[in-house]
C-alpha positions in Angstrom: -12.1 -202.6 -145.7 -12.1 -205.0 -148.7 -11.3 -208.6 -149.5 -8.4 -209.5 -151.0 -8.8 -213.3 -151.8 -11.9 -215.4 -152.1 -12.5 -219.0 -152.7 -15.2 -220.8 -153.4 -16.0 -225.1 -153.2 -19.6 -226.6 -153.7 -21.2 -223.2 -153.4 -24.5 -223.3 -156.0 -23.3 -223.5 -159.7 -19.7 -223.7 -158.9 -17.7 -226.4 -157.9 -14.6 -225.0 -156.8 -13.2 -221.7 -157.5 -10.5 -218.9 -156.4 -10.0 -215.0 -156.9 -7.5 -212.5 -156.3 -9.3 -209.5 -156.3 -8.4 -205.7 -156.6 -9.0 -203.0 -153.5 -11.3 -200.6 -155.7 -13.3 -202.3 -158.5 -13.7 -205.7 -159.5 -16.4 -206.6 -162.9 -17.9 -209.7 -163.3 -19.2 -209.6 -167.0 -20.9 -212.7 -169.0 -24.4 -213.8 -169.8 -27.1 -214.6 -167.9 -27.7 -217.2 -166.0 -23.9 -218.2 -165.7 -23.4 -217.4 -162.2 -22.2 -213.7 -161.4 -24.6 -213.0 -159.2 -23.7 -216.2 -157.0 -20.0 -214.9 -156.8 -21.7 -211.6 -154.9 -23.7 -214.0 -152.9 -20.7 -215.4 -151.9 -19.0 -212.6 -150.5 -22.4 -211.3 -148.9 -22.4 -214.8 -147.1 -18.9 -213.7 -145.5 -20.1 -210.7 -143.9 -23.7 -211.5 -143.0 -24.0 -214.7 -142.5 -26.4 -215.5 -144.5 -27.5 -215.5 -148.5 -29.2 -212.4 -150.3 -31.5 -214.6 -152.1 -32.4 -217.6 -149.8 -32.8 -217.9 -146.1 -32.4 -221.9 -146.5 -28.6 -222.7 -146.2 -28.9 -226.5 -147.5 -30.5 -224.7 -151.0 -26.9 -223.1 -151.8 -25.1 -225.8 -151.6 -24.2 -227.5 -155.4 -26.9 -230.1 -156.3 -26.2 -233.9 -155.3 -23.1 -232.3 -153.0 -23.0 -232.5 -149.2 -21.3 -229.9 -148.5 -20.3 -225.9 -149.5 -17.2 -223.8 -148.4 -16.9 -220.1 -148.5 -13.3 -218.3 -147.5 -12.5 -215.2 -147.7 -9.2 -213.1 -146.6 -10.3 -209.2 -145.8 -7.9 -206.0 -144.7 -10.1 -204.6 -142.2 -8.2 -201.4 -140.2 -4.9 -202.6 -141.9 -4.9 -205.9 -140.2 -5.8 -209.2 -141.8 -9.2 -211.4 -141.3 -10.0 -214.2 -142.3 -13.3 -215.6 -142.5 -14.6 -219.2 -142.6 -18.2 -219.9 -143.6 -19.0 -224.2 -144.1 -22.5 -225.5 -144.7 -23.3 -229.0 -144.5 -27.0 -230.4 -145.1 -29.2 -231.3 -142.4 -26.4 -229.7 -139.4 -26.1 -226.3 -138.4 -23.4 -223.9 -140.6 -20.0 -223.0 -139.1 -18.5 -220.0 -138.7 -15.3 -218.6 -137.8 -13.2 -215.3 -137.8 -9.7 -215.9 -138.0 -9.8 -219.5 -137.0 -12.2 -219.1 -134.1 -15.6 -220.3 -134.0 -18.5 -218.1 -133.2 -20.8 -218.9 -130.2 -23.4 -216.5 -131.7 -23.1 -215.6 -135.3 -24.9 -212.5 -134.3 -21.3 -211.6 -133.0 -20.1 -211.5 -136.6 -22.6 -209.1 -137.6 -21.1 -205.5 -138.3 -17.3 -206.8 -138.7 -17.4 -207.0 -142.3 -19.9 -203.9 -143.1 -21.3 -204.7 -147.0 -23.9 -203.0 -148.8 -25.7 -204.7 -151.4 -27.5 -203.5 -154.4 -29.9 -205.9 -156.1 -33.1 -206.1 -159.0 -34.3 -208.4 -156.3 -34.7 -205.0 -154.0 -37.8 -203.9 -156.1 -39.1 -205.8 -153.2 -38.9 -203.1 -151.2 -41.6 -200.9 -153.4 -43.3 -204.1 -154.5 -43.8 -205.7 -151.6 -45.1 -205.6 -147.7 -44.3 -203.4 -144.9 -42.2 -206.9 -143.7 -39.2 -206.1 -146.8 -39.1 -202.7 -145.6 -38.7 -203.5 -141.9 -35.7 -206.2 -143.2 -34.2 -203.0 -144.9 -34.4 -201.1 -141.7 -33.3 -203.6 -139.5 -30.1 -204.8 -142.3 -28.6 -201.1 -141.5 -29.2 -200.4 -138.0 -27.9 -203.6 -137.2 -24.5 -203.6 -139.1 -23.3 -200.8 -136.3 -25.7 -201.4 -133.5 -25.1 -204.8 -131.1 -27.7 -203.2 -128.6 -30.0 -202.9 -131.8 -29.9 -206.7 -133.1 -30.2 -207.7 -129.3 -32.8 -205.8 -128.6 -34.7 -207.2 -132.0 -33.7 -210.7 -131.0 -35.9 -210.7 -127.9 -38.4 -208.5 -128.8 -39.1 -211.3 -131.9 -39.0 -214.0 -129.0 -41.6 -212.6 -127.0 -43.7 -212.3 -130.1 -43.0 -215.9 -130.9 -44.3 -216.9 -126.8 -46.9 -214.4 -126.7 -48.4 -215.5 -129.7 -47.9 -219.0 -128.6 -50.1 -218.0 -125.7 -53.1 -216.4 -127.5 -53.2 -219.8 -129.6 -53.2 -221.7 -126.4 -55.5 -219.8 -125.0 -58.0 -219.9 -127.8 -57.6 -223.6 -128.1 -57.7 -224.5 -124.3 -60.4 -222.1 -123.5 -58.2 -220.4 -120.5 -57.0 -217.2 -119.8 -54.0 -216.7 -117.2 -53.6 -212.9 -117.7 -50.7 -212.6 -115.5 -48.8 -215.3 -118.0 -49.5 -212.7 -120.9 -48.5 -209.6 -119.2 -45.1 -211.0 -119.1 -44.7 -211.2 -122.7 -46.6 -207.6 -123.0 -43.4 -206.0 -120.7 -40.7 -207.3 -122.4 -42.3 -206.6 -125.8 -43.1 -202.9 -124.6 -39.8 -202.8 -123.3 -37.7 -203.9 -126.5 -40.3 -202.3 -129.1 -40.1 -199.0 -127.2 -36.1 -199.3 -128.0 -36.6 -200.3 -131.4 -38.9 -197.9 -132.3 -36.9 -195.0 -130.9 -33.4 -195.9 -133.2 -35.4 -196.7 -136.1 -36.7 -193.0 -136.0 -34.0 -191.4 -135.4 -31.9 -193.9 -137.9 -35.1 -192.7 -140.7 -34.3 -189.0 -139.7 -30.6 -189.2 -140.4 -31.2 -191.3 -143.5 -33.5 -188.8 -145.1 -31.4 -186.1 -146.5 -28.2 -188.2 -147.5 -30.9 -190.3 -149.1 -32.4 -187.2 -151.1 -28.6 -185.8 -152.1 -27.8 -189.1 -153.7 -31.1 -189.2 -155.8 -30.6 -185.5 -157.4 -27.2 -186.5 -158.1 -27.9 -189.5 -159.9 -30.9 -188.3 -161.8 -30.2 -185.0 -162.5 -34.6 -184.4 -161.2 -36.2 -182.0 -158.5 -38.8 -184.0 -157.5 -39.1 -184.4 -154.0 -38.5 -188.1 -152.5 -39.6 -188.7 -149.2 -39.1 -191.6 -146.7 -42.1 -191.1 -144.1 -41.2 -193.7 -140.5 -45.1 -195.4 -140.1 -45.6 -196.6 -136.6 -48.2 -197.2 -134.1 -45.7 -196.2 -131.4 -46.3 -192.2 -132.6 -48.4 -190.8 -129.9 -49.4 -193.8 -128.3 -47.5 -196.3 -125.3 -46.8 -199.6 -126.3 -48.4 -201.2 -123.4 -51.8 -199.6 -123.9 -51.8 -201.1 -127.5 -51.6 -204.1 -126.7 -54.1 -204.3 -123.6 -55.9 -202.3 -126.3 -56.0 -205.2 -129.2 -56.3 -207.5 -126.5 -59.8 -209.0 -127.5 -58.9 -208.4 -131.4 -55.9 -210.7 -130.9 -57.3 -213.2 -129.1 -59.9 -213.9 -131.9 -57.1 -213.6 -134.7 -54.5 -215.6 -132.3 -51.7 -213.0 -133.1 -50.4 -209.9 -131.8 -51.6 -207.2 -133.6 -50.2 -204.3 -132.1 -46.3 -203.5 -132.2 -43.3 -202.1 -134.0 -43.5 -205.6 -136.1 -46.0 -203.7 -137.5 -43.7 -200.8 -138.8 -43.7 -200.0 -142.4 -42.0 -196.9 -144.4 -43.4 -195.0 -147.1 -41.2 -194.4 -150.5 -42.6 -191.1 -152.5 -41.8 -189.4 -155.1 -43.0 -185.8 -155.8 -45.5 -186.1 -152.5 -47.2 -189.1 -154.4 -46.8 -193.0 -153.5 -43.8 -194.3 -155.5 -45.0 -197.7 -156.5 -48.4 -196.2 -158.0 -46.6 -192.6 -159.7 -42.8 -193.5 -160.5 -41.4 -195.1 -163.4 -39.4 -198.0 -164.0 -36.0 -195.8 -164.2 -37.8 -193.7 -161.3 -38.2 -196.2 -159.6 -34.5 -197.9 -159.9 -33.5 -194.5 -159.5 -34.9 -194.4 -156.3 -33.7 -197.8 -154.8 -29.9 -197.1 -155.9 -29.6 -193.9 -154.4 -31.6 -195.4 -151.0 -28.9 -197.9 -150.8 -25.6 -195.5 -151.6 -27.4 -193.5 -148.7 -27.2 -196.5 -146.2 -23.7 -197.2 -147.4 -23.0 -193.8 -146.0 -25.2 -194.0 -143.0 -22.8 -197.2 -142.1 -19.6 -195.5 -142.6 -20.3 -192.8 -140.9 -20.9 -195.0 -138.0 -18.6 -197.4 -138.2 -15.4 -195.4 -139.4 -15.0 -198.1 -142.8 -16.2 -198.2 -145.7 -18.4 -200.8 -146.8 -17.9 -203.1 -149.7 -20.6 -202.6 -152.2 -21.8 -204.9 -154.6 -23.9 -204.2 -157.7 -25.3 -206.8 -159.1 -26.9 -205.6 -162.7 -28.1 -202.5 -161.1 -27.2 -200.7 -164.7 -30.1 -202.7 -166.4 -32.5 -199.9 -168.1 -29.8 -197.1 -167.2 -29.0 -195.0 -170.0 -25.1 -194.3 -170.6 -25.5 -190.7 -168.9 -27.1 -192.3 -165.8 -24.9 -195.6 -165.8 -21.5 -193.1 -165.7 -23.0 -191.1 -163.0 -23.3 -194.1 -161.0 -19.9 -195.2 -161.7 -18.3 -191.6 -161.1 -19.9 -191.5 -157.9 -19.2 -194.5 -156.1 -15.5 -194.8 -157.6 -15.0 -191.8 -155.8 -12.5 -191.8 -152.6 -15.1 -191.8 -150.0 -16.3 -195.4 -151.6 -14.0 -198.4 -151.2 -14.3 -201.7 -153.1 -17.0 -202.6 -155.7 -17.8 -205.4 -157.1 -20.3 -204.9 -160.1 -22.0 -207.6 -162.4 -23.1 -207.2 -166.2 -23.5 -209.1 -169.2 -21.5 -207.1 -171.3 -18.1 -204.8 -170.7 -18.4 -202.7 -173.4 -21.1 -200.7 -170.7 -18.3 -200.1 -168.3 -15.1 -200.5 -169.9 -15.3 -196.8 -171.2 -16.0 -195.2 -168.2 -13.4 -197.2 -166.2 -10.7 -196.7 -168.3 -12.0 -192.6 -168.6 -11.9 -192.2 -165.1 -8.5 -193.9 -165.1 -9.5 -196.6 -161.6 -7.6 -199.4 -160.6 -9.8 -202.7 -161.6 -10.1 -206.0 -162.7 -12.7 -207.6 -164.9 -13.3 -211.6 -164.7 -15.2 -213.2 -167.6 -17.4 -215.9 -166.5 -18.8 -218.2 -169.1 -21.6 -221.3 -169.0 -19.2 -224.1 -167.9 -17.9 -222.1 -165.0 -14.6 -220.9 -166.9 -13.7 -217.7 -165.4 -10.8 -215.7 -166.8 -9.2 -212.5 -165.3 -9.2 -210.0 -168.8 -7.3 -207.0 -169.6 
C-alpha cells in the first residue's frame, strides 16, 4: 500500500498543489507554521475520511474559498485506486473510490489502512477516557466492518435513549416499555463492543511493550489496563441499575461509552510519574504497535505519517525510530520537521529510497536532493 500521486486545491493554506511521492519515505522539512502538517492531513483525509485535527469539514477549506479538493492515486495489492475526496461549504462532502461514489463513507473505512503519529496525541494521556475510546475505536475499526457497525448503532441508541430520559424528565411520564427498547439494542451492541475491544487490548499489549524497550532502550514496565463496567457485571442490569441516577442527570450513565484505558509506566499512572520523553516514548511506540496490530489483520501495511514526532528526541532515540520503521516490515512514511540536517544523516546511513520536499511561507515547495 502507498500513494503514489497527490494533489491538493483549496485545501487550508494551500491553494493548489501536486506531489509525486516515493514508495518508502517522503520528508516534509521547513519552519513552522508553513503548512507540513496540512500536507499529512491531507493524505489522512483520503483514507479516513475525515481530518486529524478538526471534525468540521467547512473549517479546512482555504479562507474566502468555496470549495476544497483532495486526490490521491494509491497501489493497493498491486492494483491502482484512486480516491476522490471534495468539500463544499454548507453541503455534504463527496466521496468516491475509483470514480464511484460512496453510499456510506463508512464503506471506505479500512481500504486505505493509515496510521498517524501526532504532538496532538498527548491527548490521549492528557485528556478524558472519551480520546482513549477514539483511539480504540480508530484501530479496531480500520479491519472490522462488524466493529464500526456495531458502534454506529450502539451510539444511536444512546442518542434515542437519552433523548427519552430528557423527555421524560421534562414531560413528567414514564413509558418503560419505550425505554427497554433502547436498553436491548444498547446491551446487545455494547456487549459486542466490549468483547473485541478486550480481546483487541490483549493482543495489543505485548507488541505494544516490544516496541517501547526497543525505542528506549528502559525496563520499566508499561501497561495498558482495559477499564469497563462490563467486567463482571451484564449490561442490562447496569442500566435497570442507574435507572433512577439517569433519570435525574438525563443521560445514560451505564455502558461501554463509559470505557477508558489506563497508560502506566513502572506500575504507576503515566500522566502523574513519566516524563516528557517518557511520555513521547510511550505514545510512539503505542502507535508503531497499532500499525502492527492493523497489518497483521489486514495483510498491508499501513502508511504512517509522522508529523514532528522527533521534537525533544535525542539523536540516539530519533535514529532508533528511523531504523525501525524504515525496516521491510514498514512501508511508506511520510515524516515532517523543521530542519533536515536531523534526518538527512541517518537516511542517507541506512542507504533508503526517499525524497525530501522543502516547503516555505508562501507555499513554494521544492523536491531537494
Amino acid at each position: 500500500m502507498y500513494l503514489k500521486k497527490l494533489s491538493i486545491v483549496n485545501f487550508k493554506n494551500y491553494g493548489q498543489a501536486e506531489f509525486d511521492f516515493s514508495d518508502r519515505i517522503n520528508c516534509f522539512v521547513g519552519d513552522n507554521g508553513v503548512g507540513k502538517t496540512n500536507l499529512l492531513d491531507a493524505i489522512h483525509y483520503l483514507a479516513l475520511a475525515k481530518s486529524y485535527f478538526n471534525a468540521v469539514d467547512s473549517q479546512n477549506i482555504k479562507h474566502e474559498e468555496e470549495f476544497a479538493v483532495i486526490q490521491g492515486d494509491f497501489i493497493r495489492d498491486n492494483h491502482p485506486e484512486a480516491i476522490y475526496c471534495g468539500i463544499q461549504r454548507n453541503k455534504r462532502k463527496q466521496f468516491r473510490r475509483n470514480k464511484k461514489d460512496y453510499q456510506k463513507l463508512s464503506e471506505h473505512i479500512g481500504i486505505i489502512p493509515l496510521v498517524m503519529i501526532s504532538p496532538a496525541d498527548s491527548s490521549l494521556i492528557l485528556e478524558g477516557g472519551e480520546e482513549r475510546r477514539k483511539f480504540i475505536n480508530s484501530v479496531i475499526a480500520q479491519f472490522d466492518r462488524n466493529y464500526l457497525e456495531n458502534l454506529i448503532q450502539y451510539n444511536h441508541a444512546l442518542l434515542q435513549r437519552n433523548r427519552l430520559l430528557k423527555d421524560i424528565n421534562n414531560s413528567e411520564t414514564f413509558d418503560r416499555d419505550y425505554l427497554s427498547v433502547w436498553d436491548e439494542q444498547l446491551t446487545g451492541y455494547g456487549q459486542k463492543i466490549f468483547e473485541t475491544r478486550k480481546d483487541f487490548i490483549e493482543k495489543l499489549l505485548p507488541v505494544f511493550s516490544q516496541f517501547y524497550r526497543t525505542i528506549s532502550g528502559e525496563r520499566e514496565e508499561v501497561e495498558l489496563v482495559y477499564e469497563s463496567q462490563l467486567f463482571g457485571n451484564d449490561m442490562q442490569a447496569l442500566l435497570k441499575e442507574s435507572l433512577r441516577k439517569d433519570l435525574i442527570l438525563q443521560y445514560t450513565t451505564a455502558g461501554i461509552h463509559k470505557d477508558d484505558l489506563e497508560m502506566k509506566l513502572g506500575g504507576y499512572p503515566l500522566k502523574k510519574t513519566g516524563s516528557q520523553g517518557q511520555q513521547k516514548t510511550f505514545l510512539v511506540a503505542l502507535k508503531l504497535a497499532k500499525f502492527d496490530f492493523i497489518k497483521r489483520i489486514s495483510g498491508m501495511n499501513p502508511i504512517l505519517l509522522l508529523d514532528d514526532v522527533f521534537d525533544k528526541f535525542d539523536h540516539s532515540r530519533v535514529e532508533q525510530i528511523i531504523r525501525l520503521v524504515a525496516e521491510n516490515n514498514f512501508g511508506q512514511i511520510f515524516i515532517t520537521d523543521t530542519s533536515i540536517s536531523h534526518l538527512k544523516g541517518i537516511l542517507e546511513e541506512i542507504n533508503i529510497d526517499h525524497k525530501v520536499f522543502s516547503v516555505s511561507h508562501n507555499q513554494t515547495i521544492l523536491e531537494t536532493e
